[in-house]
C-alpha positions, 0 to 999 in steps of 0.5 A: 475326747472322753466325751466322744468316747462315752457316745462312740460306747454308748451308741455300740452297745446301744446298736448291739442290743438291737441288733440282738433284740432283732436276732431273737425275733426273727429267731421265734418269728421263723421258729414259729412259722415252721413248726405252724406252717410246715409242721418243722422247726430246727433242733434247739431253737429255744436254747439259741433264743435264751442263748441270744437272750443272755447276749442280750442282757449281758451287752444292754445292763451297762446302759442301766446307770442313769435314768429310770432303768437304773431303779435307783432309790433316790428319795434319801439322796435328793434330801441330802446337803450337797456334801452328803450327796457327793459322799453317797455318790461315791459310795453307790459307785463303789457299790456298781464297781464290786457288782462289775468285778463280781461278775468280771471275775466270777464270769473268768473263773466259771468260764475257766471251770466249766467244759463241755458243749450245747448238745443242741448247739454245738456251742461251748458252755463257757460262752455265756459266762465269757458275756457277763465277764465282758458285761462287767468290763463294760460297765465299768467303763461305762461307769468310769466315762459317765462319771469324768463326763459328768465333773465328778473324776475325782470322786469316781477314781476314789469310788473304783479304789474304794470298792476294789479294795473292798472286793479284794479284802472281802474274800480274806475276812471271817467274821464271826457272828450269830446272825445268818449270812442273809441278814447280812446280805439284806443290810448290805443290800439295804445300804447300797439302796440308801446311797441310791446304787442301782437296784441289780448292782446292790443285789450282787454287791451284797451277795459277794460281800456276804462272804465274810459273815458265812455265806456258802456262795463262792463268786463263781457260783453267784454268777452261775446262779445269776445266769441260770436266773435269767436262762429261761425261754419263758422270760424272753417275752419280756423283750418282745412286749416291751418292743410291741409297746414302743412300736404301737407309740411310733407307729401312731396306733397308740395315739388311735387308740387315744382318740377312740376312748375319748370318744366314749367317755371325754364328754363325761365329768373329769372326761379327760381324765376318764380317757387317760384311764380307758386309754391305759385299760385299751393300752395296756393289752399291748404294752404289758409295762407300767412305766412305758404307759407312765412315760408314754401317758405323761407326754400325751397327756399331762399338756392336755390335762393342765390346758384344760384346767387340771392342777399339774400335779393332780393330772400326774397323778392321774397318769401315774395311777392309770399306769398300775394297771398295765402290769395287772391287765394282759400282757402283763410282763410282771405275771410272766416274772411270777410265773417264771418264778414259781411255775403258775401257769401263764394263761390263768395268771391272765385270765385273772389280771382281767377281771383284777384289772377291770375292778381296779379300773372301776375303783379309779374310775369313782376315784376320777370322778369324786376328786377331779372338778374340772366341767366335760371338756369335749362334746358327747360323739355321735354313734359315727364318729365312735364307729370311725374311731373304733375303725381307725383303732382297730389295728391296735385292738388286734395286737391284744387278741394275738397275745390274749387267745394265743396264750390262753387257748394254747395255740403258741407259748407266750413267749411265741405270742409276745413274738407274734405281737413285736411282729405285728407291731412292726408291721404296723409301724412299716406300713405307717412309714416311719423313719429308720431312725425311728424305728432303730430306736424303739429297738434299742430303748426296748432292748436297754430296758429288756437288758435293765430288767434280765439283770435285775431278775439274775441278781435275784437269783443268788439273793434268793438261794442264800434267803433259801439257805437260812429258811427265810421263807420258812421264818415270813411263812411262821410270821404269816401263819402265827395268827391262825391258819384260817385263809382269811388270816393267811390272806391278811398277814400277806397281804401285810407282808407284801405291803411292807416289803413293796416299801423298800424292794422294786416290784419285780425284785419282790415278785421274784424274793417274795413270790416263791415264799409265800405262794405254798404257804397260801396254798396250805390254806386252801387259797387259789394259787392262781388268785393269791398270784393275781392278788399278789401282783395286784399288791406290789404294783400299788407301790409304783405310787407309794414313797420311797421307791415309787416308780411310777411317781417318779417317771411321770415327774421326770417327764413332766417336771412337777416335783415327785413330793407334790405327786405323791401327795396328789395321788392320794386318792387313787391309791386309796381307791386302788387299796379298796380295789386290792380289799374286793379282791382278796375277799372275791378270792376267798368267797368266789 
């Protein structure tokens, strides 16, 4: 019974998001089409696609607590005895239960102190705050079956009682200490990420209980601030690029775009390995996202690579450091948080991930070629063939010419080009004829993943406004500058910054923290604001590979089963190179 139960939610809210996600396509595509077709368009059709956007995010987050869209840190849990797990587990759904009742809660009480409505909608203010107090109910249902279906009844029960006792005692608590609020906000972070809570829910868990240690932030302004986080038009590419990504695999384009690189380098030394990489440098002007080509790559690849001689841990490896460069190389989905964040132009961060990219694909390249031994696996192809597989890949190829020149020739806002190339992509896969199941999937898959990532970039909203609050910024940019003001100092320390921090935070939630405080201190020191935001992507994305957190380790060990420690020792190399990679480019960005 509980079980049926957990599919019925699971399936509705997974059918919800696509259907949300296909509302806020057609709503861009049909904006787009007027305003280029017949020079119209209707009044507030950027406020109805945010509107749908936070729909969106508010019915999918609920789906993030297992698997990958979770962004769990779970390298401490797997080290631990099983007592020790099961008592974590408790505490990182105690965790989840206060970020539930934190937005049901404060979702009630800001729907209840607002009025008014849209001027361009006509719809009530309060309606978006009633979405994420419905999110919070629905995530703790969802919690609350997962966990009973699971065997673990008993330990869940004890985590809702643990944390709404913890949550109803908070706000009653003062608690008189030096330290500013934010440091407490960064332990209790920090804690909830060490018992493996899902990164968003350990930002709002943290938020809400820095109440008793002096934080400014009321429950109702927490979720006014993670809503108007997430309350961007700009961010609504995010879901139209990850859909492109999922359509181009399903549509069978992706694995043509396969064929075509292992046309022009297969018959090299370590050829296979050299086609995963130009495949993910082909690949990653349509996806924007590391951990779709990971998953994607680990399933194409991985089989082939340990057939023809590859250690599996070595042929992960490779995959996963191939991945890093779908979130440097446009469209990027990680340039569009930063851009979101700090207000640097879209089309320049792009136009520099190009040139970022193809070195870091150099430095992989050499890295290839220096560690694998394996002899060519395949045959040099005649000039026809390669023609005919450029031919059969071109349609894919097109994909990267609608987002690329439509955003950096100004011709439609990236959020329009992001549409454009989920449309194009959905007219590749029905023209390839693929099943309505199919099809329906990659709509809800992009939609959890979109859901996954809106929540992530809302929690990050009340986190940086009591960093904001305490001058944190003012204290990384003091600690940056202690060393002298000289822009190759300024570049170090930074990059230094961002290396450590890239440990312990996810990427996207260091883009968003990190971003805002030390781009103005790069610019003081005559660095580029467009290269020091292209360096800075380039930095935080190499921690895809790095433990503790290791994303991209940890998706290519999920698909492959090979034991994410053997990965991480396997990728040694790759992350040496791609370290190398980050050195030429901080020092190109000072020279040039």
């Amino acid at each position: 019974m509980i079980k049926r139960l957990e599919a019925g939610l699971e399936a509705l809210l997974g059918a919800l998001s696509a259907a949300l996600l296909l509302m806020l396509l057609a709503t861009v595509i049909v904006n787009v089409i007027l305003r280029y077709g017949f020079q119209s368009g209707f009044v507030g059709i950027e406020d109805l696609g945010i509107w749908l956007h936070v729909a969106l995010i508010a019915v999918a987050s609920p789906l993030a607590l297992k698997g990958p869209r979770s962004m769990r840190f779970d390298v401490g849990l797997r080290l631990m005895p099983a007592r020790l797990k099961v008592a974590a587990g408790i505490g990182a759904d105690s965790v989840s239960t206060i970020a539930a009742l934190t937005l049901l809660s404060g979702g009630w009480q800001t729907m209840a102190l607002l009025g008014g409505t849209s001027p361009t909608l006509g719809l009530p203010e309060w309606l978006r705050f009633l979405l994420f107090a419905v999110s919070g109910g629905l995530l703790l249902a969802v919690l609350l079956l997962q966990r009973t279906n699971e065997g673990r009844a008993r330990e869940v029960i004890i985590s809702v009682l643990v944390g709404g006792g913890i949550y109803v005692l908070a706000p009653h608590l003062s608690i008189e200490t030096s330290l500013p609020p934010s440091a407490f906000l960064a332990m209790i972070a920090g804690l909830g990420l060490l018992l493996s809570a899902p990164l968003a829910h350990a930002f709002l868990a943290a938020a809400a209980l820095a109440v008793p240690f002096g934080s400014s932030l009321t429950e109702p302004a927490l979720v006014s601030s993670a809503v108007n986080g997430m309350s961007k038009f700009l961010l609504l590419a995010v879901p139209f690029f990850l859909l492109a990504g999922g359509l181009l695999t399903v549509s069978g384009a992706a694995a043509r775009l396969v064929a075509f690189a292992a046309t022009l380098v297969g018959h090299r030394r370590a050829g296979l390995a050299q086609t995963v990489l130009l495949t993910s440098v082909i690949f990653s002007g349509a996806s924007g996202s590391s951990v779709a080509n990971a998953a994607f790559g680990a399933a194409t690849f991985q089989p082939h690579l340990v057939k023809n001689g590859y250690p599996p841990a070595q042929a992960g490896a490779v995959i996963a450091a191939a991945s890093v460069l779908d979130n440097v190389i446009p469209p990027s989905i990680a340039f569009l948080l930063l851009a979101a964040a700090t207000n640097l132009s879209v089309g320049a961060l792009m136009t520099g991930g190009f040139f970022a990219g193809g070195v870091m694909a150099l430095f992989l390249a050499i890295a290839i070629h220096l560690s694998v031994k394996a002899r060519p696996e395949g045959w040099a192809a005649t000039g026809a063939q390669r023609a005919a597989a450029a031919l059969s890949a071109l349609p894919a190829f097109g994909l990267g010419v609608i987002v690329v020149f439509g955003i950096r020739f100004g011709i439609v806002t990236p959020t329009e080009a992001a549409a454009m190339a989920a449309a194009y992509t959905l007219v590749l896969a029905l023209t390839a004829r693929i099943s309505a199941k199919s099809l329906f999937c990659a709509f809800r898959q992009a939609a959890a993943e979109a859901g996954a990532i809106g929540l992530l970039i809302g929690s990050a909203g009340p986190f940086a406004f009591l960093l904001a609050v305490d001058d944190v910024g003012g204290l990384i940019a003091g600690a940056v500058n202690s060393f002298g003001s000289s822009p190759w100092l300024v570049l170090l320390m930074a990059n230094l910054v961002l290396l450590v921090a890239g440990l312990v935070l996810d990427i996207g939630a260091a883009i968003l923290l990190l971003g805002p405080i030390l781009l103005p201190v790069a610019t003081a020191a005559g660095i580029d604001p467009v290269r020091f935001g292209v360096i800075l992507v380039v930095n935080l994305m190499i921690h895809g590979l790095t433990p503790p957190i290791g994303m991209l380790i940890f998706v290519v060990s999920g698909v492959t089963k090979v034991p994410a420690p053997d990965l991480f020792r396997a990728v040694l190399p790759y992350l040496f190179a791609l370290l190398l990679a980050l050195a030429a480019l901080s020092a190109a960005a000072l020279l040039l």
